[in-house]
C-alpha positions in Angstrom: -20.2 -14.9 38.1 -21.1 -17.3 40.8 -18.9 -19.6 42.9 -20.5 -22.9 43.9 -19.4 -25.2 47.1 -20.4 -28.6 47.4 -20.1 -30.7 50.2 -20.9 -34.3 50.0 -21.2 -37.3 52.7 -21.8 -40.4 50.9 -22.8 -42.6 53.0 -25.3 -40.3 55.5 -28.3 -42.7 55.9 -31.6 -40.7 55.3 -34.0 -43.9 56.2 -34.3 -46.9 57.9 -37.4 -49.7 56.6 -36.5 -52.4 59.0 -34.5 -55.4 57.5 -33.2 -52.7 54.6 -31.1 -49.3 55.2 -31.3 -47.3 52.0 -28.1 -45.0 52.3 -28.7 -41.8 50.3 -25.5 -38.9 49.5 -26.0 -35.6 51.1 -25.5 -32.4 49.4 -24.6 -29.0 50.5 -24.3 -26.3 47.9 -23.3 -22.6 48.5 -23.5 -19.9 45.8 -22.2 -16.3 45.8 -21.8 -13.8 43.9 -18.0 -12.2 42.5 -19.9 -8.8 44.2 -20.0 -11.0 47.3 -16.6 -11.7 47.5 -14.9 -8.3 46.4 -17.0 -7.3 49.7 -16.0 -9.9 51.6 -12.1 -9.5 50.6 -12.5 -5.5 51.5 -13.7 -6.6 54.7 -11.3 -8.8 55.9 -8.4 -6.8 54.7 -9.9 -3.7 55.1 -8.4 -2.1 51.8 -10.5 -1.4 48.4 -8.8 -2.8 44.9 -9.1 0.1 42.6 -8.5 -1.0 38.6 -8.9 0.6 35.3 -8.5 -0.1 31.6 -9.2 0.8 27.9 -12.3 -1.0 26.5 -11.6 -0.5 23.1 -9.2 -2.6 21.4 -7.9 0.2 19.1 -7.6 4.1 19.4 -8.8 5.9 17.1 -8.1 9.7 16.5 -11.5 11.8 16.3 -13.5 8.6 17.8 -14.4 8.4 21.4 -12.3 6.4 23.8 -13.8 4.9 26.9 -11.7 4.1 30.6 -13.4 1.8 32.4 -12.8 1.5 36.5 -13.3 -1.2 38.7 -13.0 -1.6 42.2 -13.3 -4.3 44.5 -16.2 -2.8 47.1 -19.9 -2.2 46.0 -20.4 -0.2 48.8 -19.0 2.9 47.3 -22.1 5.2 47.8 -20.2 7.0 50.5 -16.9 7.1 49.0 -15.5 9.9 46.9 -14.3 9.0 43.0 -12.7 10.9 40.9 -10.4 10.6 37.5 -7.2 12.3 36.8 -4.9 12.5 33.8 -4.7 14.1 30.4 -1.8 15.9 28.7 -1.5 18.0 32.3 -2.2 15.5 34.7 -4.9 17.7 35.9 -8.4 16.7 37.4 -11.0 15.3 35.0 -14.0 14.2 36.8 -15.1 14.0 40.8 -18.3 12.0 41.4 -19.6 12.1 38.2 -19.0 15.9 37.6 -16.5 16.5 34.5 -14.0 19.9 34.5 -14.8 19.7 30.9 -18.3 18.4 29.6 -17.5 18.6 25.4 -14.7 16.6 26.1 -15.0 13.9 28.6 -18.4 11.9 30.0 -18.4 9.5 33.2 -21.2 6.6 33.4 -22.0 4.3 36.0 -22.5 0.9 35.0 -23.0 -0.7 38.2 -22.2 0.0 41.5 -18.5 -1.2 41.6 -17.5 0.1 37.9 -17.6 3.3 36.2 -16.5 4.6 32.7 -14.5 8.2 31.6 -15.3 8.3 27.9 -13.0 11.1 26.4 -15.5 11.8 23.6 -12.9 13.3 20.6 -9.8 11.3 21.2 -6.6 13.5 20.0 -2.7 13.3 20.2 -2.5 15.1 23.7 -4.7 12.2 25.5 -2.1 9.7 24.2 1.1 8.6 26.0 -0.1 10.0 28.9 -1.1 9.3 33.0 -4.4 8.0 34.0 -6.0 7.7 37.5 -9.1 6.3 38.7 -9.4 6.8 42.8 -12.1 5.5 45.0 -11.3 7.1 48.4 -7.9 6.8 49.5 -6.9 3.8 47.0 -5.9 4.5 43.3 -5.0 3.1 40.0 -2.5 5.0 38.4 -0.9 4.1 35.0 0.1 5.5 31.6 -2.2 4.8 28.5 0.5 4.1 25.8 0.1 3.6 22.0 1.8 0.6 20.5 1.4 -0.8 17.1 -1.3 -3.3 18.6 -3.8 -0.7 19.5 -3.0 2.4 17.5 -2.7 2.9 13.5 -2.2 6.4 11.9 -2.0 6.0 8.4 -0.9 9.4 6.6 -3.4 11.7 4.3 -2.1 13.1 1.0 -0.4 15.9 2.3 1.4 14.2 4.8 3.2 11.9 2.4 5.9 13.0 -0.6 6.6 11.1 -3.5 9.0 11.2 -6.2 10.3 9.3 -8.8 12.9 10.5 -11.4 15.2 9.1 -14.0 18.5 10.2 -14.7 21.5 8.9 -17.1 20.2 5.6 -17.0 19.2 5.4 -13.2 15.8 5.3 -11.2 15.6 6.9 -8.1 12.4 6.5 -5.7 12.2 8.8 -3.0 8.9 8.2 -0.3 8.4 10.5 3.2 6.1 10.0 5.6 5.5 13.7 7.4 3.5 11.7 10.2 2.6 7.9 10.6 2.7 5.8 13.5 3.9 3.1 13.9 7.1 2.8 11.5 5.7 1.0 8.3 8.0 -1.2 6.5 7.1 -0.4 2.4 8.0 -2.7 -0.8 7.3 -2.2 -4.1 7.7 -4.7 -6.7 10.0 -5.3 -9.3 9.8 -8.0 -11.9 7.6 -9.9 -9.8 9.9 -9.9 -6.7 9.4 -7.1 -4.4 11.6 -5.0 -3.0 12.1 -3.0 0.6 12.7 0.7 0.7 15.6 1.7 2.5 15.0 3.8 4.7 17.5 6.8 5.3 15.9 9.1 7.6 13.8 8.9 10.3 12.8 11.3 13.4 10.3 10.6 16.4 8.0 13.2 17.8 6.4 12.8 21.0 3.9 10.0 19.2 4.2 10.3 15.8 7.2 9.6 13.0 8.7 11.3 9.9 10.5 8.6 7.7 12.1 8.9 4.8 12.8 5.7 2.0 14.8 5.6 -1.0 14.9 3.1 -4.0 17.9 3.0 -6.2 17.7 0.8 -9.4 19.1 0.6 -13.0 15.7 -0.5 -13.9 12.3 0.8 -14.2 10.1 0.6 -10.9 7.5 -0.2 -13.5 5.8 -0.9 -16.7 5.7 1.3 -19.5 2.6 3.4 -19.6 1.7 2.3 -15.9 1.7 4.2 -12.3 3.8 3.3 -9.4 2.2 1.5 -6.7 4.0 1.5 -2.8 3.0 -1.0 -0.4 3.4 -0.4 2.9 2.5 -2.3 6.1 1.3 -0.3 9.5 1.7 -2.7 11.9 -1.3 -5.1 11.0 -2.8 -2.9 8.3 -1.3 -2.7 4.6 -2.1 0.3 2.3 -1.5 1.1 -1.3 0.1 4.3 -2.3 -0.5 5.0 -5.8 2.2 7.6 -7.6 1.9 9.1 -11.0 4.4 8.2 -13.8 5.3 11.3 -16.1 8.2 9.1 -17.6 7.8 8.8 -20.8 8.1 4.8 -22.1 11.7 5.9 -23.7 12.9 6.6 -20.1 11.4 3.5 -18.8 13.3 0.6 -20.6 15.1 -1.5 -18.5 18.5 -2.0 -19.0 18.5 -5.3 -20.8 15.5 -3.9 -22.8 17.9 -1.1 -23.7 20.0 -3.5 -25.5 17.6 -5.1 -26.9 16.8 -2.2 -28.1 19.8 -0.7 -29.5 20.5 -4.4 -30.9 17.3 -4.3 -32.5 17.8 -0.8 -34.0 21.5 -1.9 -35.1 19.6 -4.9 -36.9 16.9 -3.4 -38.4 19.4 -0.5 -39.9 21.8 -2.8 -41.5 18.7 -4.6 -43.2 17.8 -1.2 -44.9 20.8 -0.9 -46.0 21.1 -4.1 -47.8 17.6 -3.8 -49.1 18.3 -0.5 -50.3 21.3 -1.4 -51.6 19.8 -4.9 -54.0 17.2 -2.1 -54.9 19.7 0.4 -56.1 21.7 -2.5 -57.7 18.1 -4.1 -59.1 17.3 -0.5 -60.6 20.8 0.0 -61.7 20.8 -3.6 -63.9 17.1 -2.5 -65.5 18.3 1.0 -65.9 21.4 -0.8 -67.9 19.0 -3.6 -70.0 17.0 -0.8 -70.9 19.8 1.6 -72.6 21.3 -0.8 -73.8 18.5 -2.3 -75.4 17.4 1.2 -76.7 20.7 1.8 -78.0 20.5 -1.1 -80.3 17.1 -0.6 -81.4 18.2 2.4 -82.7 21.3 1.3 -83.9 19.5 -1.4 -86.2 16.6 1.3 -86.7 19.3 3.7 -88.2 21.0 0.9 -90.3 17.6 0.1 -92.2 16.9 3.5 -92.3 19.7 4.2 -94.0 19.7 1.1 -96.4 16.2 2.0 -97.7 17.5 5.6 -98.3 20.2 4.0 -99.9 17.7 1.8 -102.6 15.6 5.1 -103.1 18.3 7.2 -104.8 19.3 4.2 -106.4 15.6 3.6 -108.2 15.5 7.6 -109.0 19.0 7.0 -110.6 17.8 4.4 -113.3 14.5 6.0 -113.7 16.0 9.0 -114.7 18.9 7.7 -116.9 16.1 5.2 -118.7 14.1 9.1 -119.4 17.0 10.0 -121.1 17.5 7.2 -123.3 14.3 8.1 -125.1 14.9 9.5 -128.3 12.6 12.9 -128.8 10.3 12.8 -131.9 
């Protein structure tokens, strides 16, 4: 970073040929450097500007986090530095000499700015004081999380799921054992989603435990399919898949349900008039069948009885025609 002066007389003449004055634009130009002028400021007002902030844009738990400290002198060889802060507010570096070597690191980077990387970064370095002193001046602040530079997005066995049906209602029940910040979950339910209430919800010293509940007279999903749970973390979304172990009986939606039973109703009187004509159809063959039986039988017995009838009648005259014969 450089600032440039420029100073400009525009109508300085630079030479003279006689008869013709050739007038030429002087220039002055001054750079210096941003170094230069923190030095300068610290000497005319005799104090040092001491600054720090957090270089990354997020925090992320188990990852290192680095504080970075400015100050407005470069001449800081003979001036004692040293960082403070943590859970205890105790003393964390002095000239480039950590209390605790596995867990925080300082770096130089030039001679006005120097870095405290905490190198594991866990709940007790969060939400709490700062300090970065050069001498008798000091920067002193608390590094807070907010849903723009912190996301914790429960595990498995910090979230509860459960979904149950009971005479003729589904009820979704979702906890969150530990998430930050408060997510706002949907789920969708014939292609309009939903928001979970939410009916509980308690604050530790960073982190939530929420609780939602979803009430409905219809399934939370299709037959056969698991339940999905969207929920946003501030600017991150996440799925969270459930298992159904409803059977696709208990999963008909109320209209379905009487569509259903309608159906069913339907499809029950049907049989019975089919069953019915076939009884009736069985019945009438059944009948044409006797009957028609019956009178073959009837005429069967009427011939029967007619040629039975002409047989004794032949015999007769035969045998009175044998007796006519006179012996010899």
């Amino acid at each position: 970073m450089y600032l440039v002066l420029v100073v400009s007389f525009p109508s300085s003449t630079v030479e003279d040929t006689g008869n013709i004055i050739i007038e030429q634009p002087l220039d002055l130009e001054c750079t210096t450097s941003s170094a230069n002028i923190r030095n300068e400021r610290s000497r005319l007002t005799g104090e040092i500007e001491v600054k720090w902030k957090m270089k990354e844009n997020m925090i992320v738990l188990g990852k290192p986090l680095n504080l970075e400290c400015t100050t407005s002198s470069t001449n800081n060889r003979n001036v004692s530095r040293r960082w403070t802060g943590g859970a205890q507010n105790r003393l964390l570096c002095f000239n480039g000499v950590t209390t605790n070597p596995q867990k925080y690191k300082e770096t130089e980077e030039s001679s006005y700015k120097y870095t405290l990387q905490i190198k594991e970064t866990t709940e007790d370095d969060l939400d709490c004081p700062y300090s970065c002193r050069f001498g008798f001046q000091a920067d002193e602040k608390t590094l807070y999380v907010t849903k723009d530079n912190f996301v914790y997005i429960p595990n498995k066995n910090e979230t509860e799921m459960k979904y149950v049906s009971k005479e003729g209602n589904y009820t979704l029940h979702l906890a969150f054992n530990k998430v930050f910040p408060e997510p706002v979950c949907k789920i969708q339910l014939k292609n309009t989603l939903h928001n979970l209430n939410k009916i509980k919800e308690t604050k530790g010293r960073i982190f939530y435990h929420v609780s939602y509940q979803l009430e409905s007279r219809d399934p939370l999903h299709a037959c056969g399919s698991d339940l999905e749970i969207n929920c946003t973390f501030g600017s991150e979304s996440y799925v969270f898949p459930h298992q159904n172990n409803l059977s696709c009986t208990n999963t008909l939606s109320s209209d379905e349900t009487k569509s259903s039973e309608s159906n069913i109703g339907s499809t029950v009187v049907l049989v019975v008039i089919l069953a019915a004509i076939l009884i009736t159809a069985i019945a009438v063959v059944y009948s044409i069948y006797y009957f028609s039986n019956k009178r073959r039988s009837s005429v069967n017995d009427k011939e029967y009885i007619r040629a039975k009838t002409n047989v004794s009648s032949k015999c007769i005259v035969d045998a009175n025609k044998q007796s006519a014969i006179p012996f010899v």
